[in-house]
FIDRENVEX-495237 format. One line per field, with one value per atom (N, C-alpha, C): atom name; residue number from 1; x, y negated, z negated. Coordinates in nm, 2 decimals, padded with zeros to 4 digits. Each point is the difference from the previous one (the first is absolute). Layout:
BEGIN
a (CA|...)
k (NUM|...)
u (X|...)
v (Y|...)
w (Z|...)
END
This chain:
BEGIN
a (N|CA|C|N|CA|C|N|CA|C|N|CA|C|N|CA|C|N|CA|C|N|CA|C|N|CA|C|N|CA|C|N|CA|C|N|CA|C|N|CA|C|N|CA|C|N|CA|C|N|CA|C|N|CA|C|N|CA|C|N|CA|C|N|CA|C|N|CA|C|N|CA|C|N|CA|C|N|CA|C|N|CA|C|N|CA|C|N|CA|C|N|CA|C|N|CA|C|N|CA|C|N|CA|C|N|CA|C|N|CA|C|N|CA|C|N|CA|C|N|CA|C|N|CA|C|N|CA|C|N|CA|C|N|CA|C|N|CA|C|N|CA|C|N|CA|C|N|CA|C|N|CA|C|N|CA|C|N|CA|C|N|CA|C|N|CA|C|N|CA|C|N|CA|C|N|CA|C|N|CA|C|N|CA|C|N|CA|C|N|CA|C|N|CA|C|N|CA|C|N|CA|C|N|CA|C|N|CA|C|N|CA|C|N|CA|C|N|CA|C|N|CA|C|N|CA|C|N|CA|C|N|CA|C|N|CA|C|N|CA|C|N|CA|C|N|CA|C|N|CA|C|N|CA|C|N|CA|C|N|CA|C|N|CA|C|N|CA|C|N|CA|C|N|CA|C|N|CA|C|N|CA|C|N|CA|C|N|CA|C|N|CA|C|N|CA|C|N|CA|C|N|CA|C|N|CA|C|N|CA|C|N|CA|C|N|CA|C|N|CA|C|N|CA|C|N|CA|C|N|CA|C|N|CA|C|N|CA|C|N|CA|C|N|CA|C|N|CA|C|N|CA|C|N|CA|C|N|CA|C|N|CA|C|N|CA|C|N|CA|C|N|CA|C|N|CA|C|N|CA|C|N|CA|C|N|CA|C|N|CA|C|N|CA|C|N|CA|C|N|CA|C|N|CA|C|N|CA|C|N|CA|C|N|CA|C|N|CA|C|N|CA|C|N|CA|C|N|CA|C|N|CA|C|N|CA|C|N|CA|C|N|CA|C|N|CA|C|N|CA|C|N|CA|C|N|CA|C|N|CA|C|N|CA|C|N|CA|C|N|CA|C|N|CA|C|N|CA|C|N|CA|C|N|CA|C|N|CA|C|N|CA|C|N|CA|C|N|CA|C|N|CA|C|N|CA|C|N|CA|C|N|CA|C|N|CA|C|N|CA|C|N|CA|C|N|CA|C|N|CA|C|N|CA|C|N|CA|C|N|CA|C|N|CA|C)
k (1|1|1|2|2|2|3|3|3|4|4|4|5|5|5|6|6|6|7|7|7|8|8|8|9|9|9|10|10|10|11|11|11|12|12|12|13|13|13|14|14|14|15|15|15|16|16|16|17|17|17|18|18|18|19|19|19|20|20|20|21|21|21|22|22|22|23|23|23|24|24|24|25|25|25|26|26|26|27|27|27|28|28|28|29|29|29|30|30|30|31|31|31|32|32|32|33|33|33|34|34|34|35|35|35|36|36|36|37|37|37|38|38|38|39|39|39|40|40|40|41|41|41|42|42|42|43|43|43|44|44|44|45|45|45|46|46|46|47|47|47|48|48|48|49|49|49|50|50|50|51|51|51|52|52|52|53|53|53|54|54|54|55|55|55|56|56|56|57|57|57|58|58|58|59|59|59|60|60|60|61|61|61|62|62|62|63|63|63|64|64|64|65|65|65|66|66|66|67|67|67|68|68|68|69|69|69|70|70|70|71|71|71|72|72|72|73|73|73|74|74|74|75|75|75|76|76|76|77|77|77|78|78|78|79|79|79|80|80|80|81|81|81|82|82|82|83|83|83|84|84|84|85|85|85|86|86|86|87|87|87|88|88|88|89|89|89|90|90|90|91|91|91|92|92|92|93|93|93|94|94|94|95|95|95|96|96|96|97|97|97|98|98|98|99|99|99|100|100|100|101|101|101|102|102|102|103|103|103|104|104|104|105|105|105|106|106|106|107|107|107|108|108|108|109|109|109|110|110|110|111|111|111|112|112|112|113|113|113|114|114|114|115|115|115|116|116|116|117|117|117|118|118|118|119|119|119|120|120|120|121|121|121|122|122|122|123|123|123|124|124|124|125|125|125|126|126|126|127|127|127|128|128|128|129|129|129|130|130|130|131|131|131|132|132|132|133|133|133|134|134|134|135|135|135|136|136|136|137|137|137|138|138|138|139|139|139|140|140|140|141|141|141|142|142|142|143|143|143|144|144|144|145|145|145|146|146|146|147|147|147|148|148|148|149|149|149|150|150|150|151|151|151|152|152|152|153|153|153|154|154|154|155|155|155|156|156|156)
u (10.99|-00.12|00.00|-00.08|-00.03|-00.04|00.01|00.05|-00.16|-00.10|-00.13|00.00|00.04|-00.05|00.08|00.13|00.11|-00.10|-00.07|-00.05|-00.14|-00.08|-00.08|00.01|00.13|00.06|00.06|00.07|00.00|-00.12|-00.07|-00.15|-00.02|-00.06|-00.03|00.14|00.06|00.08|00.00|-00.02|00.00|-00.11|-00.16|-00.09|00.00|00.07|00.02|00.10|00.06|00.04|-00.04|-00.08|-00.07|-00.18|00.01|-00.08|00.03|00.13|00.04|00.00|00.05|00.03|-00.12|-00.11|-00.13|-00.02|-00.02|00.00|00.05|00.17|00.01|-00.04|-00.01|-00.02|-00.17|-00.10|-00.13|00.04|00.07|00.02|00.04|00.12|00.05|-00.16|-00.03|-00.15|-00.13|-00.02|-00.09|00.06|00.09|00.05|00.06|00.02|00.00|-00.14|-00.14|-00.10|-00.05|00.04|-00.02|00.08|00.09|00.08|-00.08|-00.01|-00.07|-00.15|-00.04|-00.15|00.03|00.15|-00.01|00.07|00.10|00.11|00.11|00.00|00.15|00.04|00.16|00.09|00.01|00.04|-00.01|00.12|00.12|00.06|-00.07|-00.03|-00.09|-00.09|-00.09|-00.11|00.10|00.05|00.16|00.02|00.03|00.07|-00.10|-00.12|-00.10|00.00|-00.04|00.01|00.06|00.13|00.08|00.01|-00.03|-00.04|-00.10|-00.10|-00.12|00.02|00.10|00.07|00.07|00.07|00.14|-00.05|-00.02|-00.03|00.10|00.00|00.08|00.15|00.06|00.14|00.09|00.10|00.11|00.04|00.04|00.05|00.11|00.04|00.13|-00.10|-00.03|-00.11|-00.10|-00.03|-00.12|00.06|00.16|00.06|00.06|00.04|00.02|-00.11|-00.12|-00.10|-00.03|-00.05|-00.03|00.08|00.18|00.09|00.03|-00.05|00.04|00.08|00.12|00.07|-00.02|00.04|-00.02|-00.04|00.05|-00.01|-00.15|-00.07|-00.10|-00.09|00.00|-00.10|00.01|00.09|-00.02|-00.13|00.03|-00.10|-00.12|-00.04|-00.13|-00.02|00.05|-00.07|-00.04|00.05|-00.03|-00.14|00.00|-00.13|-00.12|-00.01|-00.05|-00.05|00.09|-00.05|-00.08|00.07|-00.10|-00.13|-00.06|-00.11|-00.09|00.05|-00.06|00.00|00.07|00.02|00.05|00.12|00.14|00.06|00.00|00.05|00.15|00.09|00.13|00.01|-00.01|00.02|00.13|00.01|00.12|00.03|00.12|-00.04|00.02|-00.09|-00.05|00.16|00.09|00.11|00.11|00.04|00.11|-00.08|00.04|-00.08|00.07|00.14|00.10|-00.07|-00.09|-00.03|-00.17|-00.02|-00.15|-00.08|-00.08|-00.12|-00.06|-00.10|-00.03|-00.13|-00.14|-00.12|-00.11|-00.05|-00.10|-00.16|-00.09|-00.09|-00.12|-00.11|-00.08|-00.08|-00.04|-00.13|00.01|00.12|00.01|-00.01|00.11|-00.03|-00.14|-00.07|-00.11|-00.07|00.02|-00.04|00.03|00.11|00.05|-00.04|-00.10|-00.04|-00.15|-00.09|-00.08|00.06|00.10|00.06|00.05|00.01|00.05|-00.08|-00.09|-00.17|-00.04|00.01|-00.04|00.10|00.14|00.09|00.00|00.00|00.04|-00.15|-00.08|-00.13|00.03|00.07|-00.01|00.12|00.13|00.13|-00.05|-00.11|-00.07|-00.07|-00.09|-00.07|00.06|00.16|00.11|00.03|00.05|00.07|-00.10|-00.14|-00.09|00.02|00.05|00.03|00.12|00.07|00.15|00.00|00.04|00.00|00.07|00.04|00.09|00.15|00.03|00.11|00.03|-00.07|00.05|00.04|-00.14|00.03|00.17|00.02|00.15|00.12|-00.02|00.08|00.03|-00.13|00.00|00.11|-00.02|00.01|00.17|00.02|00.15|00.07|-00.06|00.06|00.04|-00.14|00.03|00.06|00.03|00.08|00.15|00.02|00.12|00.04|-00.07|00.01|00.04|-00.07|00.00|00.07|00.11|00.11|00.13|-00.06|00.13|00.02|-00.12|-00.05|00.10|-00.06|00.10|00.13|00.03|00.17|00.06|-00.07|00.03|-00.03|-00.08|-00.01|00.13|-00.01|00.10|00.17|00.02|00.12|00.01|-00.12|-00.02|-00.01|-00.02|00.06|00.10|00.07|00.10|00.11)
v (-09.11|00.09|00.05|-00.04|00.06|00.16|00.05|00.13|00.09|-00.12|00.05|00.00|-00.10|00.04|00.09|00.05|00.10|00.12|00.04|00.08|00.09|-00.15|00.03|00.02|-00.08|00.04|00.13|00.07|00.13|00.09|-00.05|00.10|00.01|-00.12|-00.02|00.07|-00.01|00.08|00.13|00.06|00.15|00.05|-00.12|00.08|-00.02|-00.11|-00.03|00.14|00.06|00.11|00.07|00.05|00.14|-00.02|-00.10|00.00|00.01|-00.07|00.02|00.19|00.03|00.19|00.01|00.02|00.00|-00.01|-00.12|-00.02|00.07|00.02|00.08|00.17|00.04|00.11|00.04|-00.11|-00.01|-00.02|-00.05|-00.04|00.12|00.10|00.11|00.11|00.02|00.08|-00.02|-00.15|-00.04|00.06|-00.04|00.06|00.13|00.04|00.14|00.07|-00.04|00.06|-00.08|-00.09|-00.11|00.15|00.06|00.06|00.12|00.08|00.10|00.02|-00.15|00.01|00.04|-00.04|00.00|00.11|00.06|00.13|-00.08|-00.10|-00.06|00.03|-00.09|00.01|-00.15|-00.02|-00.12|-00.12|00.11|-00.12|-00.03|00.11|-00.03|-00.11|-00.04|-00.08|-00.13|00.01|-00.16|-00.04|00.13|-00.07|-00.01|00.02|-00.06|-00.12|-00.07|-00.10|-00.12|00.06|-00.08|-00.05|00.11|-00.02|-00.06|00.00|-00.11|-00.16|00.01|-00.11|-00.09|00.05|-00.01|00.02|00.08|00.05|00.11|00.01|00.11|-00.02|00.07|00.01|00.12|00.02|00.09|00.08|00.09|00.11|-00.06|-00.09|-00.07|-00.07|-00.12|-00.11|00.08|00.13|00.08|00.00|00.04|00.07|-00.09|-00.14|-00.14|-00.03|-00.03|-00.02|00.08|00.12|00.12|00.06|-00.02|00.02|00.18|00.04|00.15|00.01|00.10|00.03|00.03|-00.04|00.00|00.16|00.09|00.18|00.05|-00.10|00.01|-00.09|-00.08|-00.07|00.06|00.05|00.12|00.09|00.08|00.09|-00.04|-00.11|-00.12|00.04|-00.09|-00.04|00.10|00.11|00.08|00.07|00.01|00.04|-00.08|-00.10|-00.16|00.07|00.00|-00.02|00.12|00.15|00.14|-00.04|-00.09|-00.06|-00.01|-00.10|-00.12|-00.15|-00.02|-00.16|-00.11|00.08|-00.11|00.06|-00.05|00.06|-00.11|00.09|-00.09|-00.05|-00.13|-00.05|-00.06|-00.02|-00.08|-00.16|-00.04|-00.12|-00.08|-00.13|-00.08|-00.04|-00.06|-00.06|00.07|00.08|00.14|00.14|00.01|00.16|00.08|00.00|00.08|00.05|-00.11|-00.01|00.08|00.07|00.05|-00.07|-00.01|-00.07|00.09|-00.01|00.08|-00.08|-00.01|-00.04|00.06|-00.08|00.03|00.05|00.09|-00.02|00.00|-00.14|-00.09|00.11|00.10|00.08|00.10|00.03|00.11|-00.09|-00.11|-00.08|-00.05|-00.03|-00.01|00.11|00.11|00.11|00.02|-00.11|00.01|-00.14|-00.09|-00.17|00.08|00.06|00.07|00.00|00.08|00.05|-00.10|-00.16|-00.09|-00.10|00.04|-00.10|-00.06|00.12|00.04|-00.13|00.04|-00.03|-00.17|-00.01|-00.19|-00.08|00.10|-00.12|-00.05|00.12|-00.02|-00.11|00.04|-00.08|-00.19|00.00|-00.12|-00.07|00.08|-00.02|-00.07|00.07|-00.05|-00.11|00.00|-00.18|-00.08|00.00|-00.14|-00.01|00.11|-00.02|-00.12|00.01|-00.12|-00.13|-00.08|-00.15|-00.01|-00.04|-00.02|-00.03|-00.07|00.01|00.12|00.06|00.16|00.08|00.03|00.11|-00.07|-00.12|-00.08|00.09|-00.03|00.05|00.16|00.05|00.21|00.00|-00.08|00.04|-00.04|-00.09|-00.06|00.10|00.09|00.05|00.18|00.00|00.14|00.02|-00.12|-00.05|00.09|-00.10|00.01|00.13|00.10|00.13|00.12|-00.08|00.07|00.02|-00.10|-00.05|00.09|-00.04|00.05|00.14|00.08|00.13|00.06|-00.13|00.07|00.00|-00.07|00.02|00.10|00.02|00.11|00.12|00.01|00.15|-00.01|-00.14|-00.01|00.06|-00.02|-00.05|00.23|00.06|00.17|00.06|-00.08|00.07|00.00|-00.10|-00.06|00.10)
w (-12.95|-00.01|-00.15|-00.05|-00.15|00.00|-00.12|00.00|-00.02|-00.02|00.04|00.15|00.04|00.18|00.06|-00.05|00.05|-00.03|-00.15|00.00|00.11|00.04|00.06|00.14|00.04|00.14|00.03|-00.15|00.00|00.00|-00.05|00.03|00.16|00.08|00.10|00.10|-00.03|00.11|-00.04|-00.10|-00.03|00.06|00.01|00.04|00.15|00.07|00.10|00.11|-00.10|00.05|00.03|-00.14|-00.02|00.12|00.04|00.08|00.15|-00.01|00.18|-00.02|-00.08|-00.01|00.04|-00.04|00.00|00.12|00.09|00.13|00.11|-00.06|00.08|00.02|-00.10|00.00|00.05|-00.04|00.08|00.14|00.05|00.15|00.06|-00.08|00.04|-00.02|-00.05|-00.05|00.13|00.03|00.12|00.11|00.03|00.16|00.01|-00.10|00.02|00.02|-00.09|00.06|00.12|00.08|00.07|00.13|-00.04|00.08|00.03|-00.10|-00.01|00.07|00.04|00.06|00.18|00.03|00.13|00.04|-00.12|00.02|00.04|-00.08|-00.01|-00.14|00.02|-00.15|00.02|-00.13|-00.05|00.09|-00.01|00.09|00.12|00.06|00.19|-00.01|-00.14|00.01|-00.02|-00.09|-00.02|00.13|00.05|00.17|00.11|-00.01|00.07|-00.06|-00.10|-00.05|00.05|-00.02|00.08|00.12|00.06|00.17|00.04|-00.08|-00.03|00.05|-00.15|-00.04|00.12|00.01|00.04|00.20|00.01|00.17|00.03|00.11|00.06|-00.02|-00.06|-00.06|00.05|00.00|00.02|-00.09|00.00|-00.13|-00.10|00.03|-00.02|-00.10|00.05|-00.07|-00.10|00.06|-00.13|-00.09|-00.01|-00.10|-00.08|00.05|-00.09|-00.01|-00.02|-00.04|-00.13|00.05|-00.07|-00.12|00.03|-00.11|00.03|00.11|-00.01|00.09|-00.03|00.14|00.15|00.10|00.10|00.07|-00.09|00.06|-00.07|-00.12|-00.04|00.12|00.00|00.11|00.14|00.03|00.10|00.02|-00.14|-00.03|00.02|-00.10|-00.06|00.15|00.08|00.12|00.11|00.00|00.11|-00.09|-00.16|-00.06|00.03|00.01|00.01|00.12|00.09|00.18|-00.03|-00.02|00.01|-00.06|-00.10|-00.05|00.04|00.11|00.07|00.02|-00.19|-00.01|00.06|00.05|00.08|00.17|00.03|00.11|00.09|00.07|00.00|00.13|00.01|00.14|00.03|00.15|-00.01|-00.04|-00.02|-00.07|00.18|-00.02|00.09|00.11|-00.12|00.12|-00.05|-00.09|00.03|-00.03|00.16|00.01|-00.07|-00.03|-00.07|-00.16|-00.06|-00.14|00.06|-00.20|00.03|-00.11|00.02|-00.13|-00.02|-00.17|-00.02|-00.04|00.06|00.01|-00.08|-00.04|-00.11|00.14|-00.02|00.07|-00.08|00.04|-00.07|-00.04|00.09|00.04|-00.15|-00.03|-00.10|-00.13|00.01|-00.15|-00.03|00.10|00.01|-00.12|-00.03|-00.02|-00.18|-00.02|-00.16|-00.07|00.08|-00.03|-00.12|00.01|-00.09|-00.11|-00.05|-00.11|-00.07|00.04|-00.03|-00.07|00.07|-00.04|-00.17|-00.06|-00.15|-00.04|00.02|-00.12|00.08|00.10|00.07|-00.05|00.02|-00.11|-00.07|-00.10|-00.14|-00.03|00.06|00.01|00.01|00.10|00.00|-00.07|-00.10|-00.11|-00.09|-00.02|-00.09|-00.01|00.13|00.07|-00.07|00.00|-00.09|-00.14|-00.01|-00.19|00.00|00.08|-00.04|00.09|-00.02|00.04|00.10|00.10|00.11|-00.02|-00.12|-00.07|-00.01|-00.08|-00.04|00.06|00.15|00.07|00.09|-00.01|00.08|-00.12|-00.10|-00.12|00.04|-00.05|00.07|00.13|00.09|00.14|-00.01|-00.05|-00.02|-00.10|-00.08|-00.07|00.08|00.05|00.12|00.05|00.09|00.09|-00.04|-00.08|-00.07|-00.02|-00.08|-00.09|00.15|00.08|00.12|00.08|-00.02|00.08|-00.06|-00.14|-00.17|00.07|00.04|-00.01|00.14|00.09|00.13|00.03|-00.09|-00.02|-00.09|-00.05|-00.12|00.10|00.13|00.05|00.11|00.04|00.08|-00.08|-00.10|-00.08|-00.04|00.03|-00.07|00.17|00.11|00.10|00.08|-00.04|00.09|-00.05)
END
């Protein structure tokens, strides 16, 4: 690599950083007022998300997922339930185990607040080539993964 392209790869990753910061701290800034519309906190909306995601999960499974300790997801969820959002059923084939269920009717209720920014999120996608948005997505991927080991590696 010539010491012109080292330099520009140095740019590109510097701004490549300073933009994921960016991101995330817009991502943290959305769902917190994303939060605030329903009288949630930010983690409660994460862990709807998930439950979205993912479906009806266990405190156990929230808390590997989620990366918070298991005496925290306690909490989360019995706040969750007083809500309305989630509510805990038993699991299908060990009654011993409890799930913890997303209910459609309430999330139903936080899909508005979402509207504005997933247009626009779509609008974007046509600016880049199908290579690219494969490039982005392989790169998230990844950062994402870096990310969950690193919370993994700060809770354990």
């Amino acid at each position: 690599m010539s010491e012109q392209d080292t330099g520009r790869r140095t740019e590109v990753i510097t701004a490549l950083t300073a933009a994921g910061r960016d991101s995330s701290a817009a991502s943290v800034a959305f769902h917190s007022a994303v939060a605030a519309q329903q009288d949630l906190g930010a983690t409660e909306t994460k862990t709807l998300d998930l439950l979205q995601r993912h479906g009806a999960l266990t405190a156990k499974e929230l808390a590997e997922h989620s990366g918070l300790a298991p005496a925290s997801v306690t909490g989360l969820v019995d706040r969750l339930e007083r809500k309305g959002f989630v509510r805990r059923v038993k699991h299908p084939t060990d009654k011993r185990r409890v799930l913890v269920e997303p209910r459609p009717e309430k999330l139903a209720e936080l899909a508005p607040l979402f509207e504005d920014w997933s247009r626009e999120v779509h609008e974007l996608y046509e600016e880049f080539t199908t290579e690219e948005l494969a490039t982005i997505t392989r790169f998230l991927t990844g950062a994402t993964a870096r990310q969950r080991a690193a919370t993994k590696r700060l809770t354990e």
